[in-house]
N, C-alpha and C positions, 0 to 999 in steps of 0.2 A: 900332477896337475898339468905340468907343462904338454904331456904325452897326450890327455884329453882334449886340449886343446887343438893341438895338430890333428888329431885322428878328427876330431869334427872341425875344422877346417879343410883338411882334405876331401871328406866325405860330401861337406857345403860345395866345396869348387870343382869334384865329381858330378853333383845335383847342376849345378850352373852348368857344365857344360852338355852333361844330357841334353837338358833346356833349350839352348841354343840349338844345338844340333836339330830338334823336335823343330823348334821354332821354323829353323834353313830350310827344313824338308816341305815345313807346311805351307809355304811360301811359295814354294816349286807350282806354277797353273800346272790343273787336271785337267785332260781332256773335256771333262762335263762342264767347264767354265766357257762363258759366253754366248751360253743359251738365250740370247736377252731381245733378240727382236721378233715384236709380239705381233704373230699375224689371226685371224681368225675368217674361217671360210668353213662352207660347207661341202660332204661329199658325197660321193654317192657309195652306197657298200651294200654289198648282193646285192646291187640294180635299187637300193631302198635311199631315197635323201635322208641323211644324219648329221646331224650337227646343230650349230656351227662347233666346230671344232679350234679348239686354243694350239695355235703353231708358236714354238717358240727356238730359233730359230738360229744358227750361225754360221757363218761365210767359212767355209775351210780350205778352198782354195781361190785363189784371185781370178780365176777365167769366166762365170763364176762357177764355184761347186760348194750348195748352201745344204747343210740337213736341219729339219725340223723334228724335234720330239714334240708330238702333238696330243695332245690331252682333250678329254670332255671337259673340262670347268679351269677356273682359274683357282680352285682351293688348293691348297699344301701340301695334301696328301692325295690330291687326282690320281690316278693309272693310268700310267704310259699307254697309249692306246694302241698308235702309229706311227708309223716312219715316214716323211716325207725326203726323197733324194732328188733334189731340185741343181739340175746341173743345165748349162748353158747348150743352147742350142746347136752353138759352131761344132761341140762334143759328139752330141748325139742323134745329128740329122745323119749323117754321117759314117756313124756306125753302128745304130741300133734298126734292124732290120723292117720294114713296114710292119706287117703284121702284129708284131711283139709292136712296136708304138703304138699301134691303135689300141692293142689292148691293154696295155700297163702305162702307159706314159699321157700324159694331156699336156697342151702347149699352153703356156702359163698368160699368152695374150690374150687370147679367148676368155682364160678361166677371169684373169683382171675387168677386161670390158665389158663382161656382165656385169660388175658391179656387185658381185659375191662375197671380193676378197676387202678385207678392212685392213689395213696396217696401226695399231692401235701403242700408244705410251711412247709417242714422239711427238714433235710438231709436226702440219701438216705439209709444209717443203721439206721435212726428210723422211715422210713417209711418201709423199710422190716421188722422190730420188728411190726409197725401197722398190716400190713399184716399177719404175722404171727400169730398175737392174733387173726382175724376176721375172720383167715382159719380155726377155729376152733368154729364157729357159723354159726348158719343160719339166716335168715333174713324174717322179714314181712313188707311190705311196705303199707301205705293207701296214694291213690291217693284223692286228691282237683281239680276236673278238675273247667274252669270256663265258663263262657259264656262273652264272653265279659270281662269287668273287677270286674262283680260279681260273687264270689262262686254259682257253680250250684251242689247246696244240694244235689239235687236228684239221682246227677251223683255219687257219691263220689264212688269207687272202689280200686283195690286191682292193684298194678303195681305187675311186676314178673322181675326177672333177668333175662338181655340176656344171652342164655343158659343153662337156668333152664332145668335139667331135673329127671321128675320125674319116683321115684322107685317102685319097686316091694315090696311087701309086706316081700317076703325073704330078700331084700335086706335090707329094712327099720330095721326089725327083727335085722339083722346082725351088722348095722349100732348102734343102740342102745345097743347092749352087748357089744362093744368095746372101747365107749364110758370110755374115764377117769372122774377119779371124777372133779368136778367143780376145777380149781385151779384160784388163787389171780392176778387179772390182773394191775398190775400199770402204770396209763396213763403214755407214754412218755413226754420225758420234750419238752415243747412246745415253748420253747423258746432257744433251743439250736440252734446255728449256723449254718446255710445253706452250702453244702460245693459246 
């Protein structure tokens, strides 16, 4: 009796510690944690306006460098559609070559003062604060088109902002010496009160 005892005692404080251990690990943030600020805007993909499109959206690095997994709908199981890589303009006036900006990148002040972009499931002083950080980057998107409900590889492309428009070399030139240095972006709090 006493031998059955231990063997399931043991076996119970083997199970507990698995547990724990499972627990420690599940606790460890994923990369995919932090997706949470919900922008929605429309683009343009092969020259066609689509959308609006669901950006949701996190700060990865402080100068800023933000990426969006952007989806068609806000349902559960949407498809990943696009990428948006929303990096600060001190980065890439800089050193992304004219040409390639005009065609893949849109400046994110333009794309705001249209009046296109919505920042949505905040209050509205922290989604002007969002705005306000993203007026100061520009943006490169990669399209996932599909066929059906399979990714068509072969399509994948570059969406564009409605209203991208692209500059002159002086301009670009001008654009890049005015440029501040990179400054420290701190995601807003995501869980404050809706007013």
């Amino acid at each position: 009796m006493l031998r059955f005892f231990v063997t399931a005692l043991c076996c119970l404080l083997m199970t507990c510690a698995a547990l724990a251990q499972e627990t420690k690990e599940a606790a460890k943030p994923s990369p995919a944690e932090g997706y949470n600020i919900h922008v929605v805007a429309p683009h343009l993909v092969d020259g066609k306006q689509m959308g609006p499109y669901h950006h949701y959206c996190k700060v990865v690095a402080p100068d800023p460098q933000i990426v969006c997994l952007i989806f068609e709908s806000t349902e559960p199981n949407a498809m990943l559609m696009q990428v948006e890589y929303i990096w600060a303009k001190s980065l890439t006036r800089s050193k992304v070559p004219l040409k390639q900006w005009n065609k893949y990148w849109h400046d994110h002040a333009v794309e705001i003062a249209g009046g296109r972009v919505k920042v949505l499931d905040m209050p509205d002083d922290k989604a002007k604060e969002v705005a306000d950080i993203v007026s100061k980057t520009d943006g490169y998107i990669i399209h996932i088109p599909f066929a059906g409900n399979i990714p068509d590889a072969g399509k994948v492309s570059f969406a564009q902002a409605v209203g991208h428009k692209p500059m002159t070399q002086a301009e670009y030139q001008k654009s890049a010496l005015k440029m501040p240095q990179a400054t420290t972006v701190t995601p807003p709090d995501m869980h404050a009160e809706k007013k």
